[in-house]
N, CA, C and O of each residue as an XYZ file, in Angstrom:
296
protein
N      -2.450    -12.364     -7.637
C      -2.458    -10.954     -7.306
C      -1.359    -10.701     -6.270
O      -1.215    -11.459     -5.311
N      -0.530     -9.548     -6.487
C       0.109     -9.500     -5.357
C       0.141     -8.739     -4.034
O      -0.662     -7.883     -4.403
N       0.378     -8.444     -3.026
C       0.286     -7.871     -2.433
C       1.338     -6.997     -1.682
O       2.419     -7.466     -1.324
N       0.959     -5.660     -1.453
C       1.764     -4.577     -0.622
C       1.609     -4.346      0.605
O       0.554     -4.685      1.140
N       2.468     -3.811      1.224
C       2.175     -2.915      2.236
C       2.586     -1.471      2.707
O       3.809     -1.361      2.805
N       1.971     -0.484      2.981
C       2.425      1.042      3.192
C       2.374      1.016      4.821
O       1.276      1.175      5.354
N       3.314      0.856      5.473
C       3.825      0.905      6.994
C       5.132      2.197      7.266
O       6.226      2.332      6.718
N       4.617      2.812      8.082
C       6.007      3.876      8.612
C       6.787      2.575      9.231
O       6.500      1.454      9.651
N       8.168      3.550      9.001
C       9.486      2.280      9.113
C      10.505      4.044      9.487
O      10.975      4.937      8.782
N      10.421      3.764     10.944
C      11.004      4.716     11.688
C      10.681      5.615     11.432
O       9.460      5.558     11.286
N      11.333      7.288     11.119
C      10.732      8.502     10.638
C       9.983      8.297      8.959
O       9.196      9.113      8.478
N      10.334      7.344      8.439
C       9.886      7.537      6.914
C       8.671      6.588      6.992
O       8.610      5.991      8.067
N       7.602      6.280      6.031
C       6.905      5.657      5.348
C       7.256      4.929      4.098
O       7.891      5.504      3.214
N       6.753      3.301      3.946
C       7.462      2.768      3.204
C       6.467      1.710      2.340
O       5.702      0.943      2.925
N       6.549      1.754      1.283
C       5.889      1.287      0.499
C       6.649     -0.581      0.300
O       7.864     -0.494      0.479
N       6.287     -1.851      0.045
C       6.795     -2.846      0.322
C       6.590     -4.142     -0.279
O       6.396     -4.934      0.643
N       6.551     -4.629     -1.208
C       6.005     -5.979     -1.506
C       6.208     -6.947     -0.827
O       7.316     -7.333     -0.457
N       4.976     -7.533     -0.546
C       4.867     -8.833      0.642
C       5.507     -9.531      0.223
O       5.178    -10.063     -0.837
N       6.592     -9.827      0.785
C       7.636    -11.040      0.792
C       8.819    -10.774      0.754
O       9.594    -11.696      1.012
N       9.503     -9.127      0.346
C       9.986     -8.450     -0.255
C      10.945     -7.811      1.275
O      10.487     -7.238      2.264
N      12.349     -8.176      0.965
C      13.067     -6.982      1.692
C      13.299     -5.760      1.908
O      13.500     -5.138      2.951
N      13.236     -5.309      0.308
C      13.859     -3.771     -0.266
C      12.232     -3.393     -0.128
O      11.352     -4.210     -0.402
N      11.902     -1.700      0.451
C      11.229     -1.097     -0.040
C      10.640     -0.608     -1.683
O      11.426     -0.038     -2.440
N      10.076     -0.720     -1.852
C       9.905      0.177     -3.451
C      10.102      1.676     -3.650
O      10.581      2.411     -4.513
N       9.431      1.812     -2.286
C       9.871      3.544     -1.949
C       9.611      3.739     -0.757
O       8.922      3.036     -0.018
N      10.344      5.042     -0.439
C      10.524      5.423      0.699
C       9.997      7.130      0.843
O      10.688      7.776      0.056
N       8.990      8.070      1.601
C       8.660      9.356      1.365
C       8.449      9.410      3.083
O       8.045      8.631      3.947
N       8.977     10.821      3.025
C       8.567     10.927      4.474
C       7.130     11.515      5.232
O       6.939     11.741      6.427
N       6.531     11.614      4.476
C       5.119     11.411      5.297
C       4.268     10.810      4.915
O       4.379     10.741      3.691
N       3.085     10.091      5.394
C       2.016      8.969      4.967
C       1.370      9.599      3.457
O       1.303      8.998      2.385
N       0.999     10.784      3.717
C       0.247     11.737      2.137
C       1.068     11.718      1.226
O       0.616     11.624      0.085
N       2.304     11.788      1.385
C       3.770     11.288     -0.146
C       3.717      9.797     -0.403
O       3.373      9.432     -1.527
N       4.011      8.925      0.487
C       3.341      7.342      0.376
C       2.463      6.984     -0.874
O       2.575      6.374     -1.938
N       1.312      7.861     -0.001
C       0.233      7.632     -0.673
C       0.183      8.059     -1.923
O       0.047      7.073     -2.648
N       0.226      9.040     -2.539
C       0.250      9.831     -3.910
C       1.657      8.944     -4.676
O       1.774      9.347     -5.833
N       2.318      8.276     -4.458
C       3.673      7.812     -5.134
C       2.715      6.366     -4.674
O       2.368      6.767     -5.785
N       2.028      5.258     -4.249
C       1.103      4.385     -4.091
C       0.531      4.441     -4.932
O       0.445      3.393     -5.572
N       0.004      5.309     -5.310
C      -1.344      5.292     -6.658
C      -0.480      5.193     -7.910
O      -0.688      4.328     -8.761
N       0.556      6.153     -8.011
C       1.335      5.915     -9.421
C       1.900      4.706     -9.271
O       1.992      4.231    -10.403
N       2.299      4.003     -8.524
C       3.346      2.807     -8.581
C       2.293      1.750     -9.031
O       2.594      0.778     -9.724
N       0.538      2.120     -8.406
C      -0.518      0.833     -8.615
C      -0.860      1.054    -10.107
O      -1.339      0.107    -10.732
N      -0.685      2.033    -10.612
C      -1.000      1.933    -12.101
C      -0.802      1.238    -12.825
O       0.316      0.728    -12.753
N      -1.586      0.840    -13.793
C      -1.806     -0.416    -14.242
C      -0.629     -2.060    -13.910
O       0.158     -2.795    -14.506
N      -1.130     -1.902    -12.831
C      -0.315     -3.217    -11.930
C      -1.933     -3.510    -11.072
O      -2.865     -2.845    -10.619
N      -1.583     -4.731    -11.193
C      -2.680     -5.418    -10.142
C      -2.455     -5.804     -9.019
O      -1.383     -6.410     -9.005
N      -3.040     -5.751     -7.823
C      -2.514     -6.018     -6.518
C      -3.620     -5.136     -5.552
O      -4.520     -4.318     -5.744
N      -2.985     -5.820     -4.404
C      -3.620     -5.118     -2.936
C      -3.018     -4.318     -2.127
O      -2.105     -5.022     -1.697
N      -2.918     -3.185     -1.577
C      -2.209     -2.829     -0.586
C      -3.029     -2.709      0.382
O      -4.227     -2.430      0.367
N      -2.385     -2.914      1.162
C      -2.888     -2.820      2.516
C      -2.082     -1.673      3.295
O      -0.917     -1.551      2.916
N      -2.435     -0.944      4.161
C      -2.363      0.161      4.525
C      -2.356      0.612      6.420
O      -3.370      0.638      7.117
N      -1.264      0.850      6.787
C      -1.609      0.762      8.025
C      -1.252      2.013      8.820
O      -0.600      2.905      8.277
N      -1.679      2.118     10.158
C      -1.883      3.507     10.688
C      -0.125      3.640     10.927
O       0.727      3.166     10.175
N       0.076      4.285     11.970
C       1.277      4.576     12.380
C       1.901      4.031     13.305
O       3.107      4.158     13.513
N       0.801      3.098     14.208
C       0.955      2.279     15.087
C       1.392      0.851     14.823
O       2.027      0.087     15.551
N       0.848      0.659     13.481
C       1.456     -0.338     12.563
C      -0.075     -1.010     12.943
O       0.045     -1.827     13.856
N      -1.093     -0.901     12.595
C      -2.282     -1.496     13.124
C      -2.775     -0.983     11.752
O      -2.548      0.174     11.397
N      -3.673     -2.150     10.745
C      -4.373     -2.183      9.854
C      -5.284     -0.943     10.175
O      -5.672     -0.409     11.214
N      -5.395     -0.799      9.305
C      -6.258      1.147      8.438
C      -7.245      0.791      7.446
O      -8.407      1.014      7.787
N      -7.055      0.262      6.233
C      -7.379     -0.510      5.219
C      -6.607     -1.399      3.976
O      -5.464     -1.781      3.723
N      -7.983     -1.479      3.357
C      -7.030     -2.687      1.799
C      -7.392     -1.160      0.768
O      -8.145     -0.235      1.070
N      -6.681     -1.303     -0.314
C      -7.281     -1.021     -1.697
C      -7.064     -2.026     -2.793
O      -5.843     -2.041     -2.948
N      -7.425     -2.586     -3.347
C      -7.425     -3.071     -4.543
C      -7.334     -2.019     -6.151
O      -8.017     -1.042     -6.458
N      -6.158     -2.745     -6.961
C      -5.983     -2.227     -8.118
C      -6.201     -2.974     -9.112
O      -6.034     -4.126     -8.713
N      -6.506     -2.975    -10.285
C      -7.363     -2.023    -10.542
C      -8.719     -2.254     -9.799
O      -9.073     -3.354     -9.374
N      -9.269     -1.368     -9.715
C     -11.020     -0.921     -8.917
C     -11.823     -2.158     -9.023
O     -12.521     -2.631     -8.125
N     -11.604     -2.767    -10.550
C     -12.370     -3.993    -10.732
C     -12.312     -5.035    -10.489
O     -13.284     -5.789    -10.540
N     -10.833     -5.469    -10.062
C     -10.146     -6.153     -9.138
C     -10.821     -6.786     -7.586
O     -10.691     -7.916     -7.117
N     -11.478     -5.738     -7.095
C     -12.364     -5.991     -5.724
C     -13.471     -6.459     -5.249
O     -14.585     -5.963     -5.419
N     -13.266     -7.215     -4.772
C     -14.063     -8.559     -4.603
C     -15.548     -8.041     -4.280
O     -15.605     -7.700     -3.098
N     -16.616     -7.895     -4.870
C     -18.220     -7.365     -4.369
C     -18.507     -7.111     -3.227
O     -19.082     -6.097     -2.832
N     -17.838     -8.714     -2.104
C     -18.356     -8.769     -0.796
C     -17.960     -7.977      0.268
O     -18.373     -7.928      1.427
N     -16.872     -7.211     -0.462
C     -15.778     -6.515      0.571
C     -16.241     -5.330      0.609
O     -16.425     -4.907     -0.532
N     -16.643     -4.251      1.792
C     -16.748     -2.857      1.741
C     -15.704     -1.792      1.245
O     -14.505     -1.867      1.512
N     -16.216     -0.902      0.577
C     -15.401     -0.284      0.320
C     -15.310     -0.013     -1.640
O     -14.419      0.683     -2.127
């Protein structure tokens, strides 16, 4: 499975694959991120992880839905 991350990266928000130099995308506020996040997770499997603005974990989502592990809230 792979994993993402959605972190602001100076004025913009940036979408990122863990391990990954290049952004996937770039929108300037966290709510554009997010809505361009859901289309990019479509039918792709993976985790993003999601963090405030402080750069301090927020949450995970898992794609697809069924993907997510029972034990985990959420």
């Amino acid at each position: 499975m792979d994993n993402y991350h959605l972190t602001k990266d100076g004025d913009d928000w940036k979408l990122q694959k863990e391990g990954s130099e290049r952004a996937i995308k770039r929108s300037g506020t966290k709510a554009d991120a997010m809505e361009h996040m859901k289309g990019y997770m479509d039918g792709r499997e993976g985790s993003v992880k999601i963090h405030k603005e402080d750069g301090k974990f927020q949450e995970e989502r898992t794609y697809p839905r069924s993907s997510d592990p029972r034990s985990s809230k959420g």
